[in-house]
PDB file of N, H, CA, C and O in Angstrom:
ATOM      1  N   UNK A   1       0.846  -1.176   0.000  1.00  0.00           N
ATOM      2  CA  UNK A   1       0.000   0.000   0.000  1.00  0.00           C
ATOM      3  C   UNK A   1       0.885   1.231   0.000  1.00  0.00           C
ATOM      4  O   UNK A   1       1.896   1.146   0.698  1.00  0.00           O
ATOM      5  N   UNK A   2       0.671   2.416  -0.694  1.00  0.00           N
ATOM      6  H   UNK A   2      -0.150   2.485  -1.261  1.00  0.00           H
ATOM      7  CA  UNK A   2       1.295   3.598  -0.931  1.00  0.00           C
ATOM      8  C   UNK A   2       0.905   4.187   0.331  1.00  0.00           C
ATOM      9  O   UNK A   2      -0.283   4.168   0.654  1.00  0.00           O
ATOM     10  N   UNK A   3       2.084   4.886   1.336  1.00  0.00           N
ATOM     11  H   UNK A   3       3.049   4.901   1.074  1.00  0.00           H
ATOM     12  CA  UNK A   3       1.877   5.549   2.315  1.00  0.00           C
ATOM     13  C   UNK A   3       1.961   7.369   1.798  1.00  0.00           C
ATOM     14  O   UNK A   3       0.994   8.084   1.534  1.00  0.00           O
ATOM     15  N   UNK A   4       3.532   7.781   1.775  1.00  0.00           N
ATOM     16  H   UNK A   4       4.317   7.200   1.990  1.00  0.00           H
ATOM     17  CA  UNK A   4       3.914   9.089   1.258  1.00  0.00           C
ATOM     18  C   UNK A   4       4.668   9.104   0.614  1.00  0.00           C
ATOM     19  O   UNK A   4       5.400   8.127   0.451  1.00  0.00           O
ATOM     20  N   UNK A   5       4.816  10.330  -0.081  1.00  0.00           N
ATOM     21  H   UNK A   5       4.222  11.123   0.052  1.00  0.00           H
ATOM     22  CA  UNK A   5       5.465  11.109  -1.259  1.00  0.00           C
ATOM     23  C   UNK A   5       6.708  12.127  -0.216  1.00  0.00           C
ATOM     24  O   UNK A   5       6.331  12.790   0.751  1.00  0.00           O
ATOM     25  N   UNK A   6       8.326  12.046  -0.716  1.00  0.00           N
ATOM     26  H   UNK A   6       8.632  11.508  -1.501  1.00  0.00           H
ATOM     27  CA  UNK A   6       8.575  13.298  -0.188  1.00  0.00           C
ATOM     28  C   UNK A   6       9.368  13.759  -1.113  1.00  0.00           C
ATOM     29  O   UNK A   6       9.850  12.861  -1.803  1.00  0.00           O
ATOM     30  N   UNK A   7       9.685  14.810  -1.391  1.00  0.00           N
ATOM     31  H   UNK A   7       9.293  15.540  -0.831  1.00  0.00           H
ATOM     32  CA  UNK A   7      10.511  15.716  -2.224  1.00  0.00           C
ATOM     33  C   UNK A   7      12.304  15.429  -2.267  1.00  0.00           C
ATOM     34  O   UNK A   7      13.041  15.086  -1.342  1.00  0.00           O
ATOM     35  N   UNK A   8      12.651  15.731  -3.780  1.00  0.00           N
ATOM     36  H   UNK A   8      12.053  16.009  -4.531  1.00  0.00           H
ATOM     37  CA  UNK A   8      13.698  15.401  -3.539  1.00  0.00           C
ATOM     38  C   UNK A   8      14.544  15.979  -2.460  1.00  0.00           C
ATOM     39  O   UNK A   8      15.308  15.359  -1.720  1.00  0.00           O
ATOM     40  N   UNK A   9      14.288  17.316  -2.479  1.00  0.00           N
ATOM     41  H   UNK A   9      13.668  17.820  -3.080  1.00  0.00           H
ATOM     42  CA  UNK A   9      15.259  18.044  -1.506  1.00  0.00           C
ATOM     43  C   UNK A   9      15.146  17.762  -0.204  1.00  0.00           C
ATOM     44  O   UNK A   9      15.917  18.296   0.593  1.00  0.00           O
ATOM     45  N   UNK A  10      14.414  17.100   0.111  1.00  0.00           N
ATOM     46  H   UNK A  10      13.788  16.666  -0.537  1.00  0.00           H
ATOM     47  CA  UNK A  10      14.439  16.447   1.556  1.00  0.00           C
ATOM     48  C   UNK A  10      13.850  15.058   1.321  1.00  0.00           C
ATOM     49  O   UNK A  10      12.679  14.716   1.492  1.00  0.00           O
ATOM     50  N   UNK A  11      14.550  14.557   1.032  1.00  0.00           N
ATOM     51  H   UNK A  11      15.500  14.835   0.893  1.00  0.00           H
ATOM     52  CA  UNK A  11      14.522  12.677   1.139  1.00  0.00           C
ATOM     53  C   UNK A  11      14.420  11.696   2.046  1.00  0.00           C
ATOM     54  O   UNK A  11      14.874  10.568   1.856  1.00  0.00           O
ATOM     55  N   UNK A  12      13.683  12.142   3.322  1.00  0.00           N
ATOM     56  H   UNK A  12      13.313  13.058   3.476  1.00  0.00           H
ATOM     57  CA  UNK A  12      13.843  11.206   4.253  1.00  0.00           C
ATOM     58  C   UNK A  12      12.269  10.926   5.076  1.00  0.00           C
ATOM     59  O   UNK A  12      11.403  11.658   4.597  1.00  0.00           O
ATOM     60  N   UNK A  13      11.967  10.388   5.742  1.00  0.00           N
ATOM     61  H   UNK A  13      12.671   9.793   6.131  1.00  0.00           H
ATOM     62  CA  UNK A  13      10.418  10.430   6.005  1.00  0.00           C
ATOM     63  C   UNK A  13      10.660  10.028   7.223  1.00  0.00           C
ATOM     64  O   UNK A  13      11.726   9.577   7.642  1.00  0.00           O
ATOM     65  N   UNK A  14       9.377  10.233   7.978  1.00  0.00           N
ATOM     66  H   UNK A  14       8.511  10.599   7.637  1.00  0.00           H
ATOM     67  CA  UNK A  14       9.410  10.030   9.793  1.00  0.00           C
ATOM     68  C   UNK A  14       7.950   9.363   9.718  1.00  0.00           C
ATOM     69  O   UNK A  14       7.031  10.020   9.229  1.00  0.00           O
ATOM     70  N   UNK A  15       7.760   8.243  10.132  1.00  0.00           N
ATOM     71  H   UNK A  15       8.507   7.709  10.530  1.00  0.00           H
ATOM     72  CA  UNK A  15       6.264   7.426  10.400  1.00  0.00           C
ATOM     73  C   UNK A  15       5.515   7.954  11.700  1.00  0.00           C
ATOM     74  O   UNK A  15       5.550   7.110  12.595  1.00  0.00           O
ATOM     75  N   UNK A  16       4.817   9.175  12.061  1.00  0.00           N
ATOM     76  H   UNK A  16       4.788   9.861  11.334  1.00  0.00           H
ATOM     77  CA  UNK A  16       4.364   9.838  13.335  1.00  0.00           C
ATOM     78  C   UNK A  16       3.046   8.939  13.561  1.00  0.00           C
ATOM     79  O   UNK A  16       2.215   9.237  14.419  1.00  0.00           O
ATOM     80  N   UNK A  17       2.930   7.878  12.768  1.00  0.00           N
ATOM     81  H   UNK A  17       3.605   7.637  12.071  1.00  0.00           H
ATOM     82  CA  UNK A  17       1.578   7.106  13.295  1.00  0.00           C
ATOM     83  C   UNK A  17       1.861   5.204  13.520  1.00  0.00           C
ATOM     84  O   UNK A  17       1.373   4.204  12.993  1.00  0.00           O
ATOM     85  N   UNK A  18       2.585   5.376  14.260  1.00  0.00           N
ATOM     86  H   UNK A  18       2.982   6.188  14.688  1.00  0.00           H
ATOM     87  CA  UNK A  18       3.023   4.102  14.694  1.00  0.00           C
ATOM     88  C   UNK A  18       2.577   3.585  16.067  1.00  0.00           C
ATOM     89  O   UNK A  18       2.379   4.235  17.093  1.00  0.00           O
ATOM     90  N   UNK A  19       2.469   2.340  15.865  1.00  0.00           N
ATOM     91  H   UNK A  19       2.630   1.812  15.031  1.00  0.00           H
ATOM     92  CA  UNK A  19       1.524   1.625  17.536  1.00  0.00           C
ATOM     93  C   UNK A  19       2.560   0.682  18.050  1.00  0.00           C
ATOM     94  O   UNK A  19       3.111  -0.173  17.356  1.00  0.00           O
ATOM     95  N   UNK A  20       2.810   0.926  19.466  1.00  0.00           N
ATOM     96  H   UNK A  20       2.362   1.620  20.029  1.00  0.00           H
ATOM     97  CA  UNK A  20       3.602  -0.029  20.397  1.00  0.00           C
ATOM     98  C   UNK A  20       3.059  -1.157  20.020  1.00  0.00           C
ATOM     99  O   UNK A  20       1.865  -1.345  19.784  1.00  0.00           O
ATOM    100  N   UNK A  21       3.955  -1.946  19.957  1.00  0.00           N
ATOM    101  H   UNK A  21       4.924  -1.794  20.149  1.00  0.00           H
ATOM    102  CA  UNK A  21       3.697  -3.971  19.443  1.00  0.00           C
ATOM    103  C   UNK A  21       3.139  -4.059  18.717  1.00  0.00           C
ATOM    104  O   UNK A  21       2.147  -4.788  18.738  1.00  0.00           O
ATOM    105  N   UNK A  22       3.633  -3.097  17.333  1.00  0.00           N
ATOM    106  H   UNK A  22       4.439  -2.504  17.316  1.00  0.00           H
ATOM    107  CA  UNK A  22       2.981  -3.330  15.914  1.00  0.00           C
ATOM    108  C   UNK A  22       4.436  -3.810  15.107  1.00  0.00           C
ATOM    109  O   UNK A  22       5.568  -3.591  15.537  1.00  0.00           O
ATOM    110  N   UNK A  23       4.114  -4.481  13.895  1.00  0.00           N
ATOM    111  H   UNK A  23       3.194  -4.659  13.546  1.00  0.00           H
ATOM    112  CA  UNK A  23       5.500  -4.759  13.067  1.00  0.00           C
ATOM    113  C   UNK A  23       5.021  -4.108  12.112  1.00  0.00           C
ATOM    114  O   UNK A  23       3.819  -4.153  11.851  1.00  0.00           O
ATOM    115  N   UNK A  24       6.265  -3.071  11.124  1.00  0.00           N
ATOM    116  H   UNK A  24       7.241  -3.034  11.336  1.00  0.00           H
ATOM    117  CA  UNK A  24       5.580  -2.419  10.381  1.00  0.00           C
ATOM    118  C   UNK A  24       6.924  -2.616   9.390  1.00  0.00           C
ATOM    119  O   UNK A  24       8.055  -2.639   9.877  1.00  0.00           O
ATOM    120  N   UNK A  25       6.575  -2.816   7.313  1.00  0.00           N
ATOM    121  H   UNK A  25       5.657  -2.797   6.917  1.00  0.00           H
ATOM    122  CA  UNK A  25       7.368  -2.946   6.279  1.00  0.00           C
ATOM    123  C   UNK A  25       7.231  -2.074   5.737  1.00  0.00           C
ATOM    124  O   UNK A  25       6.072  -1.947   5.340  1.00  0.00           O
ATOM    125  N   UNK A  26       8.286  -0.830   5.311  1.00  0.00           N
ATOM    126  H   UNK A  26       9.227  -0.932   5.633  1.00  0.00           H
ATOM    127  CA  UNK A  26       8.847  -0.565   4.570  1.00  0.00           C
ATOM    128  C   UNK A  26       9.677  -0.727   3.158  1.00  0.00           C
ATOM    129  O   UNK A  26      10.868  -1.013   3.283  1.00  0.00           O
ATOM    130  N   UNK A  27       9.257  -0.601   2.081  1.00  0.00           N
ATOM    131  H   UNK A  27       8.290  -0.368   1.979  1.00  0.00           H
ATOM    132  CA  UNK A  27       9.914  -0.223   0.856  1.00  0.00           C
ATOM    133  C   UNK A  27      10.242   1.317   0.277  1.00  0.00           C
ATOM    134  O   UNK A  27       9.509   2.293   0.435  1.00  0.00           O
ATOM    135  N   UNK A  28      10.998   1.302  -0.141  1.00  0.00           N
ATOM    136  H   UNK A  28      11.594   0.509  -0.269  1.00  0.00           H
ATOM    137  CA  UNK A  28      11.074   2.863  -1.275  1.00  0.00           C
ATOM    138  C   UNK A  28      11.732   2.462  -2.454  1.00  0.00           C
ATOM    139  O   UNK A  28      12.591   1.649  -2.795  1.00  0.00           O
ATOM    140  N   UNK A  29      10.685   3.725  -3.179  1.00  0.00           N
ATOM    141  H   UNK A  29       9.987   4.386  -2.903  1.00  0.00           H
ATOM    142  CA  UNK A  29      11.598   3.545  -5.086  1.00  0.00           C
ATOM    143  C   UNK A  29      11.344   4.811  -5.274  1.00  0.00           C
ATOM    144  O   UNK A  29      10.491   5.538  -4.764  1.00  0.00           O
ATOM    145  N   UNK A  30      12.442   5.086  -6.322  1.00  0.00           N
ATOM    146  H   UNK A  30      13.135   4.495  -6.736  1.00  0.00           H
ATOM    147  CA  UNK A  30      12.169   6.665  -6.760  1.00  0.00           C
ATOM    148  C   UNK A  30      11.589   6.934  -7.906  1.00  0.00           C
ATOM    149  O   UNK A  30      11.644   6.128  -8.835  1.00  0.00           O
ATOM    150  N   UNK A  31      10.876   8.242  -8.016  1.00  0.00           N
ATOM    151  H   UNK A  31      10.831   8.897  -7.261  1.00  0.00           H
ATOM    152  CA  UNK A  31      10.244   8.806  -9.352  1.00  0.00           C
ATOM    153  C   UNK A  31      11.200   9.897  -9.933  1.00  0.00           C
ATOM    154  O   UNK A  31      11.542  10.922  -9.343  1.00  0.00           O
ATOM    155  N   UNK A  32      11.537   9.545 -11.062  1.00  0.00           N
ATOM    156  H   UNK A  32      11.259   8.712 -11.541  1.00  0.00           H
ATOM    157  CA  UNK A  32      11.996  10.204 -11.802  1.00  0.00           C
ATOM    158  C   UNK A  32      11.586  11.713 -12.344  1.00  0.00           C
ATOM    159  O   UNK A  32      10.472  12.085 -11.977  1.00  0.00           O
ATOM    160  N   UNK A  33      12.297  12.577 -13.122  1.00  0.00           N
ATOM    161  H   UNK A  33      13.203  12.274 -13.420  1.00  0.00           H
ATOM    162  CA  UNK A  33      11.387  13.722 -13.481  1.00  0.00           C
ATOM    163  C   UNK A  33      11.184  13.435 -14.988  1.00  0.00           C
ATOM    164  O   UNK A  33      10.728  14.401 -15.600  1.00  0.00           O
ATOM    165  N   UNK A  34      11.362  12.595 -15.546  1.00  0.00           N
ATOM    166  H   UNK A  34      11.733  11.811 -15.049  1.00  0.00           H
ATOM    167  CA  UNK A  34      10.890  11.900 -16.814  1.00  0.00           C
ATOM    168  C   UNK A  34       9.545  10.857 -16.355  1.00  0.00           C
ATOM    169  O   UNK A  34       8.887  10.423 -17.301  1.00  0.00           O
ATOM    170  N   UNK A  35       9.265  10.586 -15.436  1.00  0.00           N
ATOM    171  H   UNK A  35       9.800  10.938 -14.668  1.00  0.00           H
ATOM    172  CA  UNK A  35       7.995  10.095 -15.178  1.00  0.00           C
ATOM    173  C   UNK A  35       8.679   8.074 -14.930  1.00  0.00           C
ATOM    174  O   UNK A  35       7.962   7.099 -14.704  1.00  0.00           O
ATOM    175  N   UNK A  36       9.984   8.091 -15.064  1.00  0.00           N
ATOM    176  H   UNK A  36      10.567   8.882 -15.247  1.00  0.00           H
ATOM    177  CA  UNK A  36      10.572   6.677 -14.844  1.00  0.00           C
ATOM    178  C   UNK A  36      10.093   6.550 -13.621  1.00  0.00           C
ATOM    179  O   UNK A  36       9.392   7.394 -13.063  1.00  0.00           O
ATOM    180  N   UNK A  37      10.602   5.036 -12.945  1.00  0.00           N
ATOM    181  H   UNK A  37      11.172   4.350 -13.398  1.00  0.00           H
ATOM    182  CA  UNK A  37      10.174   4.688 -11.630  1.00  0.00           C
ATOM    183  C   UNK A  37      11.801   3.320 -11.597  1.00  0.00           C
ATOM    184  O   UNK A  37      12.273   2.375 -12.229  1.00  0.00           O
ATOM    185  N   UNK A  38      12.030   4.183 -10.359  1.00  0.00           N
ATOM    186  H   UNK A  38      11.646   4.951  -9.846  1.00  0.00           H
ATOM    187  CA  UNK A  38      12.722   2.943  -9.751  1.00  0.00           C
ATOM    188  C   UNK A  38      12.727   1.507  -9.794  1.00  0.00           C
ATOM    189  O   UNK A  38      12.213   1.298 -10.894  1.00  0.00           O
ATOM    190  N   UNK A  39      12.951   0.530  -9.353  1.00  0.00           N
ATOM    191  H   UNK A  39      13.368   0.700  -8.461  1.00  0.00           H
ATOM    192  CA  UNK A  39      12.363  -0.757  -8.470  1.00  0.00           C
ATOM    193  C   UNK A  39      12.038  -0.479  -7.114  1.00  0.00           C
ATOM    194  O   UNK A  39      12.333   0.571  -6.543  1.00  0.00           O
ATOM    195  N   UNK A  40      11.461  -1.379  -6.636  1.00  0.00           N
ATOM    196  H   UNK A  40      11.221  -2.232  -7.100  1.00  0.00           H
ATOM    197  CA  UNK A  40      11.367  -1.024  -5.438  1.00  0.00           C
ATOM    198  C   UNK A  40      12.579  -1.674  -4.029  1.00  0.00           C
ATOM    199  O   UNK A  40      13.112  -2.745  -4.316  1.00  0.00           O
ATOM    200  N   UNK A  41      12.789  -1.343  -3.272  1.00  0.00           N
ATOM    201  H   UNK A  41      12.355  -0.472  -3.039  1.00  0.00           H
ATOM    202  CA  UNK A  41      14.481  -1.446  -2.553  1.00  0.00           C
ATOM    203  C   UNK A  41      13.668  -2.925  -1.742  1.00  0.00           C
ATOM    204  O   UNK A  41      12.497  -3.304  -1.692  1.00  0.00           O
ATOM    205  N   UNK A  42      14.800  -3.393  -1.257  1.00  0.00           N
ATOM    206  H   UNK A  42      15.751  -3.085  -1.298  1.00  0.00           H
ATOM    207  CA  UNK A  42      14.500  -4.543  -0.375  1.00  0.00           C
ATOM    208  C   UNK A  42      13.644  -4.145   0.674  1.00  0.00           C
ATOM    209  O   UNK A  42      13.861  -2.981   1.009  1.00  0.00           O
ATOM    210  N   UNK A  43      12.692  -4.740   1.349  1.00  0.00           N
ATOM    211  H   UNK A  43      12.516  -5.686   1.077  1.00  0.00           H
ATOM    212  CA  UNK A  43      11.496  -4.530   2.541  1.00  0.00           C
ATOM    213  C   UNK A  43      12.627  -4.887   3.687  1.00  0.00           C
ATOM    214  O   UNK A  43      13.445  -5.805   3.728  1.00  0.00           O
ATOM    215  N   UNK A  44      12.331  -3.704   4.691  1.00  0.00           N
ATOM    216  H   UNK A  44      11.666  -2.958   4.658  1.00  0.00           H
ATOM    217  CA  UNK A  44      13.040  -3.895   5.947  1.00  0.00           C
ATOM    218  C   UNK A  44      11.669  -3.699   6.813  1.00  0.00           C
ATOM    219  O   UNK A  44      10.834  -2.844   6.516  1.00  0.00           O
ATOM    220  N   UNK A  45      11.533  -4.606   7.940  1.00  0.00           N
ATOM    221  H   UNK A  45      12.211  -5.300   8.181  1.00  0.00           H
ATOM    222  CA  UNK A  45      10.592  -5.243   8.753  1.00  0.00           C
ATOM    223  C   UNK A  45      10.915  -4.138  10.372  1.00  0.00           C
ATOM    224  O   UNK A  45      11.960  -4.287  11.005  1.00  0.00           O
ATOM    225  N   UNK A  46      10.121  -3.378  10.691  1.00  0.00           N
ATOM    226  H   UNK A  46       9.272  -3.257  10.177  1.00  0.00           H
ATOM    227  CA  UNK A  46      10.431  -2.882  11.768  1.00  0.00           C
ATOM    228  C   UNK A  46       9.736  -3.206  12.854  1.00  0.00           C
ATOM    229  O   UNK A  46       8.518  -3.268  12.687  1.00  0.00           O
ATOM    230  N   UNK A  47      10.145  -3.429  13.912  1.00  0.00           N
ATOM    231  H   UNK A  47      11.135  -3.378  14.048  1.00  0.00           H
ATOM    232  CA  UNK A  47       8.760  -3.789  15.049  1.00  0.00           C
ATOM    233  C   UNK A  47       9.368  -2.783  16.466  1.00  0.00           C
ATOM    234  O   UNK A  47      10.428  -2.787  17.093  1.00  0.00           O
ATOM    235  N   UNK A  48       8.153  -2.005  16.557  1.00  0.00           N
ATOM    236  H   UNK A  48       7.292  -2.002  16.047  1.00  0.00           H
ATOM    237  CA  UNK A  48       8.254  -0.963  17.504  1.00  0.00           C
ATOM    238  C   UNK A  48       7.208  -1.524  18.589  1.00  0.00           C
ATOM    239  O   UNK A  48       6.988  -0.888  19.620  1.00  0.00           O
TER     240      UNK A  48
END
């Protein structure tokens, strides 16, 4: 599922809606300014 979009000039994202004893996956891919698309990066598994 698509969460957010962030700009190139700041490339980094913060998850402010996260639940104690949840496991939560992550991917990212980038969009191009030709309208290309990345792959998408390996899923890293977080559990907060």
């Amino acid at each position: 599922r698509y969460y957010q979009q962030t700009e190139s000039e700041k490339p980094e994202f913060t998850d402010k809606k996260v639940v104690i004893n949840t496991k939560y996956r992550y991917r990212i891919k980038a969009k191009f300014k030709d309208g290309s698309e990345s792959a998408f990066s390996e899923e890293i598994l977080i559990e907060f």
